[in-house]
N, C-alpha and C positions, 0 to 999 in steps of 0.2 A: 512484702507484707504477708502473702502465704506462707512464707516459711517461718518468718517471726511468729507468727500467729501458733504455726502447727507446733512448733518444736518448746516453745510457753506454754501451749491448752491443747494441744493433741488435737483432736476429732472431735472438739465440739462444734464446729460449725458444722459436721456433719448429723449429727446430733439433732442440734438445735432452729439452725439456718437455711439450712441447704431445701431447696424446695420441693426437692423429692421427697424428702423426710417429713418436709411441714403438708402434703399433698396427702402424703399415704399414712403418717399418723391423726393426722387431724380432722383428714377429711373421709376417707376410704376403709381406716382402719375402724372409724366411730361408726360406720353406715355396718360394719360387717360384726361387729360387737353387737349392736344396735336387734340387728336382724337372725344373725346364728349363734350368739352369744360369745363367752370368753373363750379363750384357748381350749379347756376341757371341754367344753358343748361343743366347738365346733370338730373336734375329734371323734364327739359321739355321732354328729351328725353325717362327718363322714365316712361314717364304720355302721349306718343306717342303710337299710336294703331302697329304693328308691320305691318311695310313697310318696301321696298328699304332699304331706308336710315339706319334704324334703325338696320336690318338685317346686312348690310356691317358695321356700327361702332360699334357693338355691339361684330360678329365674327372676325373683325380684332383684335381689343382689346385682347381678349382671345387669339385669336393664337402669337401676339406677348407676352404676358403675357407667355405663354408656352413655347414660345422660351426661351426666357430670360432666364425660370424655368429650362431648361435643360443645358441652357450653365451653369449655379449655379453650379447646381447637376455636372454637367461633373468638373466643377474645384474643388467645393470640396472631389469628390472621387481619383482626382488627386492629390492633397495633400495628403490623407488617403494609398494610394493607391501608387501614384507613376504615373507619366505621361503614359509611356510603356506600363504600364499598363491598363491600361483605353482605350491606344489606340487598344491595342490586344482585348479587351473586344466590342467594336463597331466595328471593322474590319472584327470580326469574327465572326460566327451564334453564336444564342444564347445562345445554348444548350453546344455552348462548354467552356462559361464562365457562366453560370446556376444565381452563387448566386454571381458573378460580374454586371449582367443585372438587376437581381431584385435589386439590391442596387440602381442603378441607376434610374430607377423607383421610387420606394418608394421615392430617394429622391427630384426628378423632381417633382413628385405628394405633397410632401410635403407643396416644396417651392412655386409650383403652384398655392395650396390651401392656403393658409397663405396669400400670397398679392393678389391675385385676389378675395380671400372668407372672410379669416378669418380674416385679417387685422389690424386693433388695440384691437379687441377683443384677439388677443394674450397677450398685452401688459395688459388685464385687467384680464381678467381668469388666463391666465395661467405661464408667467413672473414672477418671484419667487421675482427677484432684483427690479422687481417695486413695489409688496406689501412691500420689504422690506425696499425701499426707504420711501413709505407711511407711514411705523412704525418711523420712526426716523426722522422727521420732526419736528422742534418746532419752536415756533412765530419769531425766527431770521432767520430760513431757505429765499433762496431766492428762489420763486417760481412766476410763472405768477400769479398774483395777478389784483384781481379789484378793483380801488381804490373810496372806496364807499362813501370817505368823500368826495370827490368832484362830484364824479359820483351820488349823493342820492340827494332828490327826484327826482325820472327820470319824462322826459316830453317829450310830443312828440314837434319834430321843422322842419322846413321849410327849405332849404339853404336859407341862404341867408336873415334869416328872423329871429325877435327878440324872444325869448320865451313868449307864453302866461302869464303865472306865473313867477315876479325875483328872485322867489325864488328855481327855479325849478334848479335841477344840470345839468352837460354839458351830462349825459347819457341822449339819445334823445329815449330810447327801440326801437331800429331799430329791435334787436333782429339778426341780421347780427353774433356777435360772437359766437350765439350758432345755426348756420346756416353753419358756414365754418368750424365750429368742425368737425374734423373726429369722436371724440365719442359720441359726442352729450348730450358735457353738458353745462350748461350755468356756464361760470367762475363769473360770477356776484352773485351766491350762495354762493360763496367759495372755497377754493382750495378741490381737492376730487380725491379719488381715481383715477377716470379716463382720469384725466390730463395727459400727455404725454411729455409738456413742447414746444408743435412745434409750437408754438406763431402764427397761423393761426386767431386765434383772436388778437392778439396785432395787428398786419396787417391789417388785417376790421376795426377794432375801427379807427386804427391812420387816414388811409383814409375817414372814415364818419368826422371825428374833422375837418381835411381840408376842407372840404368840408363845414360842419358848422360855420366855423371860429372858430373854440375851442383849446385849446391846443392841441395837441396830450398828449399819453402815458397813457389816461386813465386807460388802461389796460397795463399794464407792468409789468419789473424783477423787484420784490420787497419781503419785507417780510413783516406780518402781523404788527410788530411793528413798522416798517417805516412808514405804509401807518397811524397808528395809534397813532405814538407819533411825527413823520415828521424825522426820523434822523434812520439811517441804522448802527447796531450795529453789523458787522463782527465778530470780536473778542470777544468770550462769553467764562466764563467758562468754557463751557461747549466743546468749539472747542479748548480750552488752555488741556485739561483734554486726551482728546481723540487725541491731536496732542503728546502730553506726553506719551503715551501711545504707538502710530505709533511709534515714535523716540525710543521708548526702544523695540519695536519690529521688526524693521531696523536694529538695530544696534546689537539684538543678533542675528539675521540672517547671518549677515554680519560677524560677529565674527564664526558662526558655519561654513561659506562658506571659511574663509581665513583659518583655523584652519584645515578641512579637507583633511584627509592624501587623495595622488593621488590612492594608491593601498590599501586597505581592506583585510587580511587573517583570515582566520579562521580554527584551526586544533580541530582533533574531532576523537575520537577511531571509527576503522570501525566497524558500525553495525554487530551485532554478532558473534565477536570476541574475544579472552581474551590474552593468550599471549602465544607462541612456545617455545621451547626449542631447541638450537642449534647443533650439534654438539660440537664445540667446548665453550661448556658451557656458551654459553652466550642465552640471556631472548629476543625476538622480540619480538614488540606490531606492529601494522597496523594500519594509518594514516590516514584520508581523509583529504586533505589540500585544503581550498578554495581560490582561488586568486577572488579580484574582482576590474577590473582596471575603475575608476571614471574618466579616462582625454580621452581624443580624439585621444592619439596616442601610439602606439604599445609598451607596454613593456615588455624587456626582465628582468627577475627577476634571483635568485640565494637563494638557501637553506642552512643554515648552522647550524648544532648542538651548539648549547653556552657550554650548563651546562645537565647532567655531564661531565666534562672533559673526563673519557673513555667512552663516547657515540657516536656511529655513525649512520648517519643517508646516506639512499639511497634509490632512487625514483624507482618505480615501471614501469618498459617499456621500450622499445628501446631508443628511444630518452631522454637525461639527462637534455634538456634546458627546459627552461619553460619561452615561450614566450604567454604574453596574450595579445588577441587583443584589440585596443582600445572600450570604453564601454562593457567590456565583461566580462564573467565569466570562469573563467579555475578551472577544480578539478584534482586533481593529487595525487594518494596512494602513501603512503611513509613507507618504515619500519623505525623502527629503532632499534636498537642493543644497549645492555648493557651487561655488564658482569652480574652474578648472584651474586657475592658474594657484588656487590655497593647496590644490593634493602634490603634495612633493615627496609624500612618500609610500610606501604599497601599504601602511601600515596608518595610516589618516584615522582617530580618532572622532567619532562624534558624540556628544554626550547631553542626553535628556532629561528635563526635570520633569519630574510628575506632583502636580498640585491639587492640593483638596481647600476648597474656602480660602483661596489666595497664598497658603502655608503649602512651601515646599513640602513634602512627606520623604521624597526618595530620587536618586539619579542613578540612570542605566548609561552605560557604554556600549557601545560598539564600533566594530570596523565600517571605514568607508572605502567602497571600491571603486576608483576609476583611472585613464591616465597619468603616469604620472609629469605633472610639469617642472622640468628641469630649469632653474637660474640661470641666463649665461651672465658673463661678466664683459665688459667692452676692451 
C-alpha cells in the first residue's frame, strides 16, 4: 500500500497525516506564530539583542512547548502502560516506580527535543518512510511541484505594475517560498529530498500572484509530466501493476484471516521421557498438549483419544476441564495408555480429537513409544 499510495500522490501523507507534521504544524507551530509571530517577526526577534521582551517570548515558548511535551509523554505511556498506571507512577515518589519515572522522562525529553529542536530534520535524517517515499517516486507521482513553464524566466515586478521584459514569466524571485520553508529549500530547483509536502510555499506564491495580478498555483499539486506535457496521467502501468499486486495480497490475507481455526493445539512427547510399563501390561507415553485460544472469549475445550481404539487417554492434575482464557496459552500433560500387545511397530501412531461444545474442531498426531510386540505364527 505504501508504495501504491507514494508512487499515485507522492508525499502527501507526509504532508497531511503523518503525526509529526500534524504535531508540529498544528499544534507547535500555531503556539510559536501565536507567541513570536510569522516567519519575518520571528527573524526580527531573533536578530534582537536579549531584552524584556525577548526573554518573556522566548521562555514562555519553551515552557509551553514542555508542557505539551509531557502531556504526549503522559498519554503515550498510558496506552503502553495502562491509565492506573501511570497515575500510581506520578502520585507516588519516584523511587517507588524507578523505571516508570525514567520512562516518562525520556519520553517527555524526546518529544520535547523533536518539536522545539529537532523539527523537520527528523523528517530528513532520520524518517525511514520518507527516504522511502523519496525512492519510489516517478515523473506521474503527485508532488508540490514548480511549474517552470510558466514560472521561467523569473523577473523582478512591482504590484500593481507591468513587467520590465513580456517576456519574463509570472515567477517575480520574491524568493518568499524558500523563506517560509521550514527546511529550506527552494521548490523552484525541483522536487528533493527535503520536501515534506506542507504546501507552506504553495500558500506564499498564491498570495504574491494576487497580489501581482497573476494566476495563482504557480506552485502546486502536480507531477512532473503534467507541468511538462500539460495533462495529469493517474493511472500508469505502473500503479495498474502494484495495485495488482495489493489486491492479491488483501485478498490472501483475507483468506488466511477467514480460514483460521479459533483454538491452535499442539501435542509433543515430554521432554525426556520414553515410555512406562503398567501393571496391568499396558505401555504409557507422556504428553505436553498446547492449547492456544486466537478469539477474545474464554474457551472451554474437551480431549478425546480417536485411534487406536483400545487407547486411553487422561490429563494429569486435579482438575479435568481445560478452560483456556481468551487470547491465551494453556499447556496441560496427558498420559496416555495402550495395551502392549497393539505396538507392532516403532512407529505407532496415536491420534486426538480436540472438542468445543461436543463439535470436533481439530485432530493432532503423534508417535507412540514403547516395545515392540512381534506376532508369532504356530
Amino acid at each position: 500500500f505504501v508504495i501504491l499510495f507514494t508512487v499515485a500522490f507522492g508525499r502527501l501523507w507526509c504532508g497531511w497525516a503523518c503525526p509529526q507534521t500534524l504535531f508540529m504544524e498544528m499544534v507547535f507551530r500555531k503556539i510559536e506564530y501565536l507567541i513570536e509571530g510569522d516567519a519575518k517577526d520571528q527573524r526580527k526577534l531573533a536578530q534582537m539583542p536579549w531584552n524584556a521582551e525577548k526573554i518573556i517570548k522566548k521562555s514562555s515558548k519553551q515552557i509551553i512547548f514542555f508542557a505539551i511535551a509531557l502531556l504526549i509523554a503522559h498519554i503515550v505511556m498510558a496506552y503502553l502502560i495502562s491509565w492506573p498506571e501511570v497515575v500510581r507512577i506520578v502520585s507516588e515518589p519516584p523511587s517507588a516506580h524507578l523505571a516508570g519515572f525514567i520512562g516518562l522522562m525520556v519520553f517527555t525529553g524526546i518529544f520535547y527535543g523533536v518539536f522545539a529542536f529537532f523539527r523537520e530534520q527528523a523528517c530528513i535524517a532520520v524518517c525511514p518512510y520518507g527516504r522511502l517515499q523519496s525512492v519510489l517516486l516517478v515523473k506521474d507521482s503527485i508532488v508540490v511541484a514548480y511549474d517552470w513553464i510558466r514560472g521561467e524566466p523569473r523577473g523582478k515586478i512591482k504590484k500593481n505594475a507591468a513587467p520590465t521584459d513580456p517576456k519574463t514569466g509570472d515567477c517575480i524571485d520574491c524568493k518568499l517560498c524558500v523563506h517560509v520553508c521550514p527546511t529550506g529549500i527552494d521548490i523552484r530547483n525541483g522536487t528533493q529530498l527535503e520536501c515534506v509536502n506542507c504546501t507552506a510555499c504553495i500558500d506564499a506564491c498564491d498570495d504574491v500572484m494576487v497580489k501581482v495580478n497573476k494566476p495563482t498555483g504557480l506552485i502546486r499539486y502536480s507531477s512532473h509530466k503534467a507541468i511538462a506535457e500539460g495533462r495529469q496521467k493517474l493511472i500508469t502501468p505502473r500503479v495498474i501493476g502494484y495495485s495488482v499486486v495489493l489486491v492479491a495480497l488483501l485478498s490472501l490475507l483475507t483468506y488466511f484471516l477467514s480460514t483460521r481455526k479459533d483454538v491452535e493445539t499442539t501435542m509433543l512427547k515430554a521432554p525426556g521421557t520414553l515410555y512406562t510399563r503398567t501393571d496391568d501390561n499396558r505401555i504409557s507415553n507422556l504428553y505436553n498438549i498446547e492449547f492456544v485460544n486466537k478469539t477474545f472469549e474464554d474457551i472451554r475445550l474437551e480431549v478425546r483419544i480417536e485411534s487406536p481404539a483400545n487407547a486411553e487417554i487422561k490429563k494429569i492434575g486435579e482438575s479435568k476441564d481445560i478452560l483456556v482464557p481468551k487470547d491465551a496459552i494453556v499447556k496441560n500433560l496427558y498420559m496416555i495408555y495402550l495395551p502392549e500387545s497393539a505396538i507392532t511397530s516403532s512407529k505407532t501412531i496415536v491420534e486426538v480429537g480436540i472438542y468445543q461444545n461436543g463439535k470436533k474442531i481439530q485432530n493432532i498426531k503423534s508417535k507412540f513409544l514403547g516395545p515392540i510386540h512381534s506376532k508369532t505364527s504356530n
